[in-house]
N, C-alpha and C positions, 0 to 999 in steps of 0.2 A: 893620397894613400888612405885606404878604410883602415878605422881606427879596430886592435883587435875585439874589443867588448862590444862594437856595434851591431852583429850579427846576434849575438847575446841579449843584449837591450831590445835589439825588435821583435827577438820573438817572445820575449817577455811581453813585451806590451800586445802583442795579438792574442797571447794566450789569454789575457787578462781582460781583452776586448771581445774576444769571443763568448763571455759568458755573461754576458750586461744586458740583454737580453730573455733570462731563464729567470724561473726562480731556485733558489738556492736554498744549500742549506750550511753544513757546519766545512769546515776547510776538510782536506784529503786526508789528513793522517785519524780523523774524529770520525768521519763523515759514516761509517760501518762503525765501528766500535760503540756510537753511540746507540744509531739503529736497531744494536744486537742487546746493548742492554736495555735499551727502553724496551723494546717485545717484550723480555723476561718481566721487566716492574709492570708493565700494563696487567699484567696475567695475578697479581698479588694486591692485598691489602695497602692502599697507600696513605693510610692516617697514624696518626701519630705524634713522637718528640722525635726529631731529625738533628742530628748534628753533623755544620757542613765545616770539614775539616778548610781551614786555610782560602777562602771564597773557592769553593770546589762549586760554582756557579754553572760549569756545563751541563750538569747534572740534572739541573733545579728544574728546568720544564717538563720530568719526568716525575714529578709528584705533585700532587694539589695542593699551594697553598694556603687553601683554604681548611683544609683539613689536617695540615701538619703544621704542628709547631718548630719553626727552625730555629735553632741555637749556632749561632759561628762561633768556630774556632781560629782563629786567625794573629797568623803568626805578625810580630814576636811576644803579642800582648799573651798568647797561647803557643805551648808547647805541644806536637805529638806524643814526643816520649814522656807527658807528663799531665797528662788531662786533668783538667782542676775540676772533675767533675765525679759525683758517688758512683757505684757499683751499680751497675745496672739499671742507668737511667734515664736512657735512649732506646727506642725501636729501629732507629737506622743509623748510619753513620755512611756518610759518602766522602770519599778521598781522592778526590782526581787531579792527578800529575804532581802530587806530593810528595811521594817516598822516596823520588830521586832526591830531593832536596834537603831529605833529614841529617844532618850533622849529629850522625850517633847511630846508635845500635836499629838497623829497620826491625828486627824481631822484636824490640820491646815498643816501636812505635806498632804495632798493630797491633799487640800482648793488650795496649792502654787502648788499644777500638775495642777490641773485644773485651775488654772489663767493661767500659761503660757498659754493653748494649745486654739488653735485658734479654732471658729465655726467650727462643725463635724468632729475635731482632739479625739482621740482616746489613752485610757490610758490602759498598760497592766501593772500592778499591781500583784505580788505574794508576798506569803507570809507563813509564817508557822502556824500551831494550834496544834495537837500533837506531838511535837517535844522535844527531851532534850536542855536543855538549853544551850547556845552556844552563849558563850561574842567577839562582834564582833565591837567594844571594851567593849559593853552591850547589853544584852537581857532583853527586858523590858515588851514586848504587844506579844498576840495571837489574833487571827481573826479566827471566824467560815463564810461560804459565805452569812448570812443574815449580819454578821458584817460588812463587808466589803460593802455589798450593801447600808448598813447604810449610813458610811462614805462619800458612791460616793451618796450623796442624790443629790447632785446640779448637777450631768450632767444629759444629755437630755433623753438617754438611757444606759440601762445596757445588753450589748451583752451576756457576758458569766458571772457566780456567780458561781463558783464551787468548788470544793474539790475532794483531790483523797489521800487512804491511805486503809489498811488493816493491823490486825494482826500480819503479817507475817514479816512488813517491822522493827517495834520493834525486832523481836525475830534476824533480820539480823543487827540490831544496836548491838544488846547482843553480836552476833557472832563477828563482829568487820569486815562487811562484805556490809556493808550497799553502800558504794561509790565505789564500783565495778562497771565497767559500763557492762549494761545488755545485755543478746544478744538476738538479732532478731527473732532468731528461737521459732518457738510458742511451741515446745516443750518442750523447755528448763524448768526446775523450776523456774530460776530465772526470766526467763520472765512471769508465771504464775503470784509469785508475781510482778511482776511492772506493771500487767495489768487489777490483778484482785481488783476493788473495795469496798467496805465495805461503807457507807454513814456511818457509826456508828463509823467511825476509821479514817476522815480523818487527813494525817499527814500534807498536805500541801493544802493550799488553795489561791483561784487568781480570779480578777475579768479583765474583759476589760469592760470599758465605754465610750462613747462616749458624746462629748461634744453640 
């Protein structure tokens, strides 16, 4: 008798086998998201003081470090809702996959990104909306891009409000296949899903605003 999870098991393992071969880049649920904010940073000044909320590390290949100084924030030595840092004394602040995790009010943690960041300093913000829940030491909030737009009411403008997710990237959670990272090739399947959109499905969503 075939066991039920062995048909499951093996096409995990071809999925997984199928892209050992390519080069790769970030897993499915990132693999656009990033894409889309790295175009907008390449197009902008990237010197500066940077503050990287909580190892908001995905981020980091999207600015020179040669050219910015980076300050971590990192929990629990560091608070969001409570930045042990003066008024206006950052050019960036990058937050990614943070704001589910804040145990507290999310509108005062980003009230405290936007105090730190100085006049026309700029905030990249992600976050999750259809996503399984995942205790990081807690999952608490979701964000759709009009929420998010909400939240950044007080800066001056809002560059990007967006979301990216389909379908398929659930059914590659199910697989146990999700955090593979994708490969480049536009033929590939797996890159189909990390590129193709759904507005109806997004898993993850992120805003950039400017102060």
């Amino acid at each position: 008798m075939i066991p039920l999870g062995w048909p499951k098991e093996l096409l995990k393992r071809l999925v997984k086998a199928s892209t050992t071969r390519f080069d790769t880049g970030w897993h499915v649920t990132r693999y656009t998201m990033y894409r889309r904010i790295g175009a907008f940073v390449a197009q902008q000044p990237r010197s500066g003081r940077l503050l990287s909320i909580n190892g908001s590390d995905g981020l980091h290949e999207m600015f020179d470090a040669s050219r910015c100084e980076v300050v971590r924030a990192d929990y629990p030595e560091h608070n969001v809702l409570d930045l042990r840092f003066a008024d206006q004394s950052f050019d960036f602040v990058r937050c990614d996959q943070v704001l589910e995790h804040v145990q507290g009010d999310p509108r005062q943690a980003v009230r405290e990104q936007w105090r730190v960041l100085r006049p026309g300093g700029w905030l990249i913000l992600t976050t999750c909306l259809m996503n399984p829940i995942h205790g990081a030491p807690g999952d608490y909030w979701r964000f759709t891009p009009d929420g998010l737009r909400l939240l950044c009411a007080d800066f001056a403008a809002i560059e990007q409000a967006e979301g990216f997710g389909n379908v398929w990237i659930h059914a590659m959670h199910w697989l146990g296949v999700r955090d593979i990272p994708i490969p480049h090739w536009h033929r590939h399947p797996l890159h189909w899903v990390a590129t193709r959109d759904d507005p109806a499905w997004p898993v993850l969503t992120w805003i950039i605003a400017r102060c």
